[in-house]
Each structure stands twice: as structure tokens, then as C-alpha cells.
N, C-alpha and C positions, 0 to 999 in steps of 0.2 A: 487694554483690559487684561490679554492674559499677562501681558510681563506682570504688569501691579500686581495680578494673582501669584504667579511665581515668584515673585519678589514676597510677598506676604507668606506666604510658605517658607520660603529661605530664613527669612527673620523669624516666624512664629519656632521652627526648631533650633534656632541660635538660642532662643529666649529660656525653651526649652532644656539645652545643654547646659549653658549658662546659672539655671535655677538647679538644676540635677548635679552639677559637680561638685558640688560644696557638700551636697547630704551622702554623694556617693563616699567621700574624704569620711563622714560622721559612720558611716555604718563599716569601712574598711575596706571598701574598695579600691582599686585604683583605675581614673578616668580613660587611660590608656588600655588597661585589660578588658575593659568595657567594652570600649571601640572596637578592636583586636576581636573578641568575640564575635561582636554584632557584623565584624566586616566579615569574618570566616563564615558566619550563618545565612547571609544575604549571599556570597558568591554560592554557598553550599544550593540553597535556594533557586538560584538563579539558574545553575547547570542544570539540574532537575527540572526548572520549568521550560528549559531549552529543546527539550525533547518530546514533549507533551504540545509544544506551541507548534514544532514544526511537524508533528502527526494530525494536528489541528487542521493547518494553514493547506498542506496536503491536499488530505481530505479535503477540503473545502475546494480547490484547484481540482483534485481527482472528479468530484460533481458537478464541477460547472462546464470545464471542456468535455466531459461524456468520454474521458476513452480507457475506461474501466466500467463495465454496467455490466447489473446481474444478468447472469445465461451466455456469456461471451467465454469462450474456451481462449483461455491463456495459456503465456510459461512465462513463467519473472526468470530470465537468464541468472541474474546474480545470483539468488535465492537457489536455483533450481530445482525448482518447484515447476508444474505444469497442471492445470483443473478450470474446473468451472468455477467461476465468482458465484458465488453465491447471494453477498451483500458488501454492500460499501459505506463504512460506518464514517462516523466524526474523527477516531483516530486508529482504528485498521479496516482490514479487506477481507474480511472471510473467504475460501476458495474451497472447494470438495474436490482433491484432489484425483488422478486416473486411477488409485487405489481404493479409493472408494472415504478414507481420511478428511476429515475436514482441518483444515489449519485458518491462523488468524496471523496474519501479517500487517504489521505498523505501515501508515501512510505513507511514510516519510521513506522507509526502503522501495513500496511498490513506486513511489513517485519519482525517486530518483535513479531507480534502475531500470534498466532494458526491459520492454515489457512485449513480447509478441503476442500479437492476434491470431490466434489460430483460428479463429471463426471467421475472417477475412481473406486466406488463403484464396489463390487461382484453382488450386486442384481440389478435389475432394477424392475419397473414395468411395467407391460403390459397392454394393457386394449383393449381391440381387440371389433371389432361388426364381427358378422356374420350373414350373410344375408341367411334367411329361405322363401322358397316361398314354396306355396299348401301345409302346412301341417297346420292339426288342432291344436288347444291348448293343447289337450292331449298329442297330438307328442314333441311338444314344453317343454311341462315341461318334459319329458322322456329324449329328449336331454339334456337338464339342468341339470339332477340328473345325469346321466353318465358323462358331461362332470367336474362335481363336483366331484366326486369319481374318476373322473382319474384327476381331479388336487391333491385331497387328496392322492392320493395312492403314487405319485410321492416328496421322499423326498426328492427333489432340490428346490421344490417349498413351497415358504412359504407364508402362507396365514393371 
């Protein structure tokens, strides 16, 4: 069934060529410039859709495996760029970068390059306030020097 269909195609633009060459001759063309054109326009075509197809194909790959999804703090190493995604379209990746910039990045580069997790990380950082009332400055730095020595003593925590 499909050859006979592909085979009816082959022959319907034979038929086609075939009938078009003789009027191409009447009006001044020539059958080869023709060709010549139509082949430079279809490669022209072709590189162009090349790039659209694999931001497509990407994307579609970058949402099915999940490992780009909005709110995950990345850096694209190639790029180097570093933010939060924002959103993950059909053919780029929006991020809001740590400048506060939003940028749009093509599938095709976030998929083919180095992409870290920084929302995944072992460490994280902390940065805490604690709120000290009635005590004097002396009390205060005492606190400080103990609460130093128990982050030092603690080797899970790196400083």
C-alpha cells in the first residue's frame, strides 16, 4: 500500500515535469535553471527548518524527562548563564537570571549542554538572624564565640 502510494507520487511529479518542460521552452526558461533554483530553495528551506525541528524535538525531550522544570535554580555551563527557569516552552527556556534579567534560551543549546542543578545541591547556605534582647555587649560577643566553635566543631558544616 505505501510503495504503490510512493510510487504514484513519483510518477504523478514525472507527469508533472514532463508536461511543464515544453511550456517552460515557450515562455524562456530553461528546465535546468528551474531545477538549479528549486534545488537552492529547498536546501535553503531545509537548513532553516533544521533548527526550528531540533528546538522542537528538544523541548519535547526537555518535558518528558523533567530535568529542566519551572522554580529549579540552574547554570547552562556553555551558555554561562546561571537563574531560575522560569518556563519551558516548545522551542526555548526562559530563566530570570541572579541579576534579576530575564533571558530566552533555544532548546536545542539548553539540551545539548552542561546543565547543573543547583536546587539539587548537598550544601546549602544558611544565614539565620537571632534576635538577642537585655543583654550587654560582652554577653553578645560570648554568644558569638560559642556559637562559632559549635559551627566549627561540627564537621558537616563547612565554612
Amino acid at each position: 500500500q505505501t510503495w504503490a502510494h510512493l510510487l504514484d507520487k513519483i510518477l504523478s511529479v514525472a507527469v508533472y515535469i514532463f508536461v511543464a518542460a515544453p511550456w517552460l521552452h515557450v515562455i524562456g526558461l530553461r528546465l535546468r535553471a528551474v531545477l538549479t533554483v528549486g534545488g537552492v530553495a529547498s536546501l535553503a528551506i531545509a537548513l532553516a527548518a533544521k533548527t526550528l525541528a531540533q528546538n522542537l524535538i528538544s523541548g519535547i525531550l526537555i518535558y518528558a524527562n523533567k530535568s529542566i522544570q519551572p522554580g529549579l535554580e540552574v547554570e547552562l555551563v556553555n551558555r554561562k548563564l546561571s537563574g531560575i527557569v522560569d518556563k519551558v516552552g516548545w522551542f526555548h527556556t526562559e530563566m530570570c537570571l541572579m541579576e534579576g534579567v530575564m533571558v530566552s534560551v533555544p532548546n536545542g543549546e539548553v539540551f545539548e549542554g552542561v546543565v547543573l542543578n543547583r536546587t539539587a545541591r548537598r550544601t546549602r547556605v544558611v544565614d539565620e538572624e537571632i534576635l538577642v534582647s537585655n543583654a550587654s555587649p560582652q554577653q553578645i560577643r560570648e554568644m558569638i564565640t560559642s556559637i562559632e566553635r559549635l559551627l566549627e566543631a561540627n564537621e558537616k558544616i563547612f565554612q
